[in-house]
Backbone atoms as SQL, in Angstrom:
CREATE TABLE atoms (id INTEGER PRIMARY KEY, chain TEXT, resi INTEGER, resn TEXT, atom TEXT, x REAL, y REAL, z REAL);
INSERT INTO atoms VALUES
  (1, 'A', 1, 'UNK', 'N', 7.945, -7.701, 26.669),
  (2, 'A', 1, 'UNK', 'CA', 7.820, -6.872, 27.846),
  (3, 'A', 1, 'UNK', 'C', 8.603, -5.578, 27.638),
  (4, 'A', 2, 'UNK', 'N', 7.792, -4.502, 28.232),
  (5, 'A', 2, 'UNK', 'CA', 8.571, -3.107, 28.099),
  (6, 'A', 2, 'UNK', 'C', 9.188, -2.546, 29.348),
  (7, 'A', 3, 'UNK', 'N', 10.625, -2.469, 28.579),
  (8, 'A', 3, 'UNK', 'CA', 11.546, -2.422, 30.376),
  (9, 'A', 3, 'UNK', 'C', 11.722, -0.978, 30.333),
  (10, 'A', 4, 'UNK', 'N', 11.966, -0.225, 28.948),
  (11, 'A', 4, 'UNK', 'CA', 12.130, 1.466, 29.585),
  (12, 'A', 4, 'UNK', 'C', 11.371, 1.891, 29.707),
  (13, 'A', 5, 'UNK', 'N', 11.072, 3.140, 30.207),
  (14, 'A', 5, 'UNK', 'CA', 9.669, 3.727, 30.397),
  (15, 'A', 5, 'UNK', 'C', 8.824, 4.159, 29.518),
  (16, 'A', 6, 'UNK', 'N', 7.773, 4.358, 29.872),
  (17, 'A', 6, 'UNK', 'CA', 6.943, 5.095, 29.161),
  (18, 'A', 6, 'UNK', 'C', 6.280, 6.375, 29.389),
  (19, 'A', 7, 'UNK', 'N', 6.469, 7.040, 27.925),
  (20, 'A', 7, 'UNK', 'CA', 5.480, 8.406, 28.107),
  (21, 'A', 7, 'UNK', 'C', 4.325, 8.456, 27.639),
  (22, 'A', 8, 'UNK', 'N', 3.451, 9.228, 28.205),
  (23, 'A', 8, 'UNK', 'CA', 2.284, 9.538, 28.034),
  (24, 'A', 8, 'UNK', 'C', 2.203, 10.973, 27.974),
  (25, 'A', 9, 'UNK', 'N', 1.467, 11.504, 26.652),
  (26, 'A', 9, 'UNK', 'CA', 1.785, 12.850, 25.913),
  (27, 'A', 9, 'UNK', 'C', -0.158, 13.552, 25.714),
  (28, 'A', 10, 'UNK', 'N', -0.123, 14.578, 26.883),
  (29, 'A', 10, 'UNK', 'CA', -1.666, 15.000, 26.373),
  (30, 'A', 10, 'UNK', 'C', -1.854, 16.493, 26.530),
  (31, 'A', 11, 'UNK', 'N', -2.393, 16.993, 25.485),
  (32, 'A', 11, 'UNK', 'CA', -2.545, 17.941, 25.120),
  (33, 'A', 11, 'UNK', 'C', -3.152, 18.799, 26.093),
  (34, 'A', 12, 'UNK', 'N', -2.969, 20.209, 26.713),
  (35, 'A', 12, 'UNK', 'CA', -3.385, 20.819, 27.617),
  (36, 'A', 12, 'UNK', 'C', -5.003, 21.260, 28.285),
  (37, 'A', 13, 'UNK', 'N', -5.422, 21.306, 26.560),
  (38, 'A', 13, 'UNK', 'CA', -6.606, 21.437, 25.931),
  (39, 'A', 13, 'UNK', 'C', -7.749, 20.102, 25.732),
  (40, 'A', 14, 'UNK', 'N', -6.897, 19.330, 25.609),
  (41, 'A', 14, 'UNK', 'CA', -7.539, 17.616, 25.350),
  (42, 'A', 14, 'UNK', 'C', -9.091, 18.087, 26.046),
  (43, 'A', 15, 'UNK', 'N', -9.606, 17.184, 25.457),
  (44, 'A', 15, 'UNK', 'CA', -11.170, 16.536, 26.375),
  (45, 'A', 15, 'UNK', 'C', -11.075, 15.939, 27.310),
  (46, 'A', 16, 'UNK', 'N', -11.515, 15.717, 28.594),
  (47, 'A', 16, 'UNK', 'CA', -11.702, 15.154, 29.397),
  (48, 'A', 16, 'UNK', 'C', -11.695, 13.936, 29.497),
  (49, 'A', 17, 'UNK', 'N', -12.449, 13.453, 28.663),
  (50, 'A', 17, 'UNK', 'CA', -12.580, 11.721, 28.244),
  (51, 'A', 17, 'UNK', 'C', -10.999, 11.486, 28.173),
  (52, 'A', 18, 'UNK', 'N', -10.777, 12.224, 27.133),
  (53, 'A', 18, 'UNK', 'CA', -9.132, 11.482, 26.211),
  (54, 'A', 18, 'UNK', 'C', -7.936, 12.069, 27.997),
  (55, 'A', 19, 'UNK', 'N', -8.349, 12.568, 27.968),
  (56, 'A', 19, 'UNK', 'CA', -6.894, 12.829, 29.185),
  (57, 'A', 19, 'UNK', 'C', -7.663, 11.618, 30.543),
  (58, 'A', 20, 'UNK', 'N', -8.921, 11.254, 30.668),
  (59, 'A', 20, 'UNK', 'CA', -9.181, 10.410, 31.579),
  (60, 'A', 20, 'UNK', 'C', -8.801, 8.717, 31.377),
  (61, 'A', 21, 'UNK', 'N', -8.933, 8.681, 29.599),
  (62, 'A', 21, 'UNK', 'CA', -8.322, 7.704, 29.278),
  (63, 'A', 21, 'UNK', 'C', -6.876, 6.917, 29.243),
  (64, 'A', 22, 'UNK', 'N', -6.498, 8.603, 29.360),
  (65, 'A', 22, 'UNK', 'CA', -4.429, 8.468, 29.379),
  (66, 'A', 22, 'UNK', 'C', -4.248, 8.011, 30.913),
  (67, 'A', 23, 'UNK', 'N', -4.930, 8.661, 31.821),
  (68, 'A', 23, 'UNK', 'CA', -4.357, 8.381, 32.597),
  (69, 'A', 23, 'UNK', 'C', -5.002, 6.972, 33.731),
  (70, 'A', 24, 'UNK', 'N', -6.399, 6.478, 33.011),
  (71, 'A', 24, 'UNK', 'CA', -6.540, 5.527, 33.273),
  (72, 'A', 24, 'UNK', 'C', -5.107, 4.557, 32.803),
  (73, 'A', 25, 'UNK', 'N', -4.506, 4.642, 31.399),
  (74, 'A', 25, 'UNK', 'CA', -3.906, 3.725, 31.136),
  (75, 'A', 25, 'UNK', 'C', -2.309, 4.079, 32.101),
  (76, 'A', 26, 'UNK', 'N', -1.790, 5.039, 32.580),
  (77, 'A', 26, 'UNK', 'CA', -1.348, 5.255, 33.837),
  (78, 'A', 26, 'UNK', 'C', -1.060, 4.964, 34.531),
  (79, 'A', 27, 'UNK', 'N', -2.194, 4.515, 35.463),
  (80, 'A', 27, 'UNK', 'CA', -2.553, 4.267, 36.096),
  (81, 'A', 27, 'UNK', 'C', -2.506, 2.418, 36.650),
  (82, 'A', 28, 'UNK', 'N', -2.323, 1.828, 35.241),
  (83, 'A', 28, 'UNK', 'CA', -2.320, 0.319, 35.008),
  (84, 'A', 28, 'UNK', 'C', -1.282, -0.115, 34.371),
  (85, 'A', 29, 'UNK', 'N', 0.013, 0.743, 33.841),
  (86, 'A', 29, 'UNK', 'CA', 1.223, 0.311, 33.281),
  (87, 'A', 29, 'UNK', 'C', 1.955, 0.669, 34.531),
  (88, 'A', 30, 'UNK', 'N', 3.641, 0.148, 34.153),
  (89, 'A', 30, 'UNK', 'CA', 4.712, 0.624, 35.151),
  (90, 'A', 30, 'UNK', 'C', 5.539, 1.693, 34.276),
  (91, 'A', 31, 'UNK', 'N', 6.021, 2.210, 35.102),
  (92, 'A', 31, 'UNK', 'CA', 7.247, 3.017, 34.652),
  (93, 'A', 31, 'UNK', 'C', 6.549, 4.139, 33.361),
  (94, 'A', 32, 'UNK', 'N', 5.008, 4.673, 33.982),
  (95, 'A', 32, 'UNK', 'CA', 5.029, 6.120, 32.937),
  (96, 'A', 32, 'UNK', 'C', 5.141, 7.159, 33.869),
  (97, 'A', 33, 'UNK', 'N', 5.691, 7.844, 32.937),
  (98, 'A', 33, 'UNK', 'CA', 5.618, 9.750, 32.938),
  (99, 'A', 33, 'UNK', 'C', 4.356, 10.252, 31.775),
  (100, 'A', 34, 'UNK', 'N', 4.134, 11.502, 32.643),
  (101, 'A', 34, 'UNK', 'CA', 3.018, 12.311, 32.171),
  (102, 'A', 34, 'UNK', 'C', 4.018, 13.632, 31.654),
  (103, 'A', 35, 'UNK', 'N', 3.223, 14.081, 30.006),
  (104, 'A', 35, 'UNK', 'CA', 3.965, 14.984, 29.749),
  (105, 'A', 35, 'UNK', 'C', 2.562, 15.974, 29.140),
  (106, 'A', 36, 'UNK', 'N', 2.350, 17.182, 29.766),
  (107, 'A', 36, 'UNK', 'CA', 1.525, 17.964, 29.143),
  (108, 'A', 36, 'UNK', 'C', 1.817, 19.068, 28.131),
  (109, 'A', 37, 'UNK', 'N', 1.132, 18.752, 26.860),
  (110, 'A', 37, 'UNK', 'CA', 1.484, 19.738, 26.099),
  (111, 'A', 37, 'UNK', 'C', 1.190, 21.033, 25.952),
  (112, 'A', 38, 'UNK', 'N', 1.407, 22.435, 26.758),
  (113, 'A', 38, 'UNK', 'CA', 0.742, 23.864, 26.847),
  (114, 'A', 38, 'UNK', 'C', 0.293, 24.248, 25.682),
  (115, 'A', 39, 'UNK', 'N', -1.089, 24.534, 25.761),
  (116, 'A', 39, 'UNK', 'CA', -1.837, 25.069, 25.076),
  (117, 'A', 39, 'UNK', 'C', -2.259, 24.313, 23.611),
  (118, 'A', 40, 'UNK', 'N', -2.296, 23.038, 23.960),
  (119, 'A', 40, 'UNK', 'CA', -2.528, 21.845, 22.828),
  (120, 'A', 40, 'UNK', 'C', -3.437, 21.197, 23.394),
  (121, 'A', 41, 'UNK', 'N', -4.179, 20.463, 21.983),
  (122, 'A', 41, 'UNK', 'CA', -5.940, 20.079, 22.338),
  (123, 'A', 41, 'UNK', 'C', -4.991, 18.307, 21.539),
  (124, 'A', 42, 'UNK', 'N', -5.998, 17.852, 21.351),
  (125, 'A', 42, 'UNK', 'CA', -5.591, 15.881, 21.443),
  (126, 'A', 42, 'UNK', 'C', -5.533, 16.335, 19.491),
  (127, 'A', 43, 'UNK', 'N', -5.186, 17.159, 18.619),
  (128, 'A', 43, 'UNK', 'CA', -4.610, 17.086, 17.929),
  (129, 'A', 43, 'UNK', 'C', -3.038, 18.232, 17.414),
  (130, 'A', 44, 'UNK', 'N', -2.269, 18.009, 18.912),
  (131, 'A', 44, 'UNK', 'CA', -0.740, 18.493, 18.453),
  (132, 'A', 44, 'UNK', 'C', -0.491, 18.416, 17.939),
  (133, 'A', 45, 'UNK', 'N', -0.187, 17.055, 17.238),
  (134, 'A', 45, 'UNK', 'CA', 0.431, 16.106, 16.155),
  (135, 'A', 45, 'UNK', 'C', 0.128, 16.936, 14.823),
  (136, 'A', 46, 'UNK', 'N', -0.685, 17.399, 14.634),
  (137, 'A', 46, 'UNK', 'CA', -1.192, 18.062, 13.414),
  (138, 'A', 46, 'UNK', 'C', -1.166, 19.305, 13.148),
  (139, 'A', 47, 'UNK', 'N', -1.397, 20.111, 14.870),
  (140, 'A', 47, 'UNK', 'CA', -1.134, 21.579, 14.703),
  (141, 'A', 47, 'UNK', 'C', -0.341, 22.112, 15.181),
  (142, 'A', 48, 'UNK', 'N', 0.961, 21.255, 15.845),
  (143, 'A', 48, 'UNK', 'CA', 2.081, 21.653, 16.111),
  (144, 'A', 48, 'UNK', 'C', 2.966, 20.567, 15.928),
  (145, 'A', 49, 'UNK', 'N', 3.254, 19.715, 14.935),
  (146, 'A', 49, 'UNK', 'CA', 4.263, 18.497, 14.484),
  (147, 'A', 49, 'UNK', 'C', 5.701, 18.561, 15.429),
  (148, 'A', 50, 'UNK', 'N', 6.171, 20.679, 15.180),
  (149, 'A', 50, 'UNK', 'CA', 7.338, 20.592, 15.664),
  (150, 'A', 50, 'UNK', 'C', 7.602, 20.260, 17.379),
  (151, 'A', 51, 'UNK', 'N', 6.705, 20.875, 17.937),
  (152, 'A', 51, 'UNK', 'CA', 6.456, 20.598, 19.598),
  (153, 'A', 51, 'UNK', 'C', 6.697, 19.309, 19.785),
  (154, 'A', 52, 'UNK', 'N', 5.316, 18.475, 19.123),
  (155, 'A', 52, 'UNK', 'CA', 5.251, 17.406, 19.490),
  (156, 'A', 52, 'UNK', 'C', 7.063, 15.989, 19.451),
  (157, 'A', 53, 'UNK', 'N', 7.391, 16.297, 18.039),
  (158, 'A', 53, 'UNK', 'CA', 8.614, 16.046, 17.928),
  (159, 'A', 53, 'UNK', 'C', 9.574, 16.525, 18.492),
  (160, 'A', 54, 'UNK', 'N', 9.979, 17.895, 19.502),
  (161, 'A', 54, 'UNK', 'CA', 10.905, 17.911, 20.458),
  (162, 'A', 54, 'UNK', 'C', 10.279, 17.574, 21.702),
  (163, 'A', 55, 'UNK', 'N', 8.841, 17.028, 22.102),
  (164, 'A', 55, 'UNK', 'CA', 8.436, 16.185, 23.140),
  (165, 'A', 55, 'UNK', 'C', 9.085, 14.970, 23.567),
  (166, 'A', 56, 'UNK', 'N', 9.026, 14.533, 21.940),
  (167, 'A', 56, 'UNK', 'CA', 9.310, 12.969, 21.565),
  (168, 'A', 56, 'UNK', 'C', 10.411, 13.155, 21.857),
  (169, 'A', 57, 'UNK', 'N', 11.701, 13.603, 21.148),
  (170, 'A', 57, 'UNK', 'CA', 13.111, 13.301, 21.738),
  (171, 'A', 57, 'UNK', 'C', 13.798, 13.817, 22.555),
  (172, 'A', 58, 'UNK', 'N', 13.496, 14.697, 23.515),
  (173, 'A', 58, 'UNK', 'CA', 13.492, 15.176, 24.635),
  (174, 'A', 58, 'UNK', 'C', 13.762, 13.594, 25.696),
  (175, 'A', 59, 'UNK', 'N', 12.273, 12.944, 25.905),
  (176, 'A', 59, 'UNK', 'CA', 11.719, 11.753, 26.075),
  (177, 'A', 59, 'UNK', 'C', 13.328, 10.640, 26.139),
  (178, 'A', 60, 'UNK', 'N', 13.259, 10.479, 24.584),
  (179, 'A', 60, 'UNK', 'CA', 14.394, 9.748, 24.123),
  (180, 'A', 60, 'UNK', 'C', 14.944, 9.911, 24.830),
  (181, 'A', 61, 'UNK', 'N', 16.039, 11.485, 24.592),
  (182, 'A', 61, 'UNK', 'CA', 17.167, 11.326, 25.052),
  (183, 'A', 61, 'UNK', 'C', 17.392, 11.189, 26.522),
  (184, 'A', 62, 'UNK', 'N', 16.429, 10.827, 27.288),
  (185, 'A', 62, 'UNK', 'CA', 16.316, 10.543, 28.849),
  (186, 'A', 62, 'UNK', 'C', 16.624, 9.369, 29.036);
């Protein structure tokens, strides 16, 4: 069982589907936060590594 929270990370740009999917899952867990990434499509991870990684421990250090 997951007792700290969770984030949920979607790109500003994303598709519709993929951000309807995030937040279906949302929607059905406890304890998420929504974090939007400005001006990022559902591959940050690839075209901005560094963003995405001060997303991530930002997150953490909460």
């Amino acid at each position: 069982m997951v007792r700290s929270g969770l984030r949920s990370t979607v790109g500003e740009a994303s598709p519709a589907h993929l951000v309807g999917a995030s937040r279906h899952l949302q929607q059905r867990l406890a304890n998420v936060s929504e974090q939007i990434l400005p001006g990022q499509n559902h591959f940050a991870h690839v075209m901005d590594p560094e963003s995405v990684a001060e997303a991530i421990n930002a997150f953490l250090a909460t």
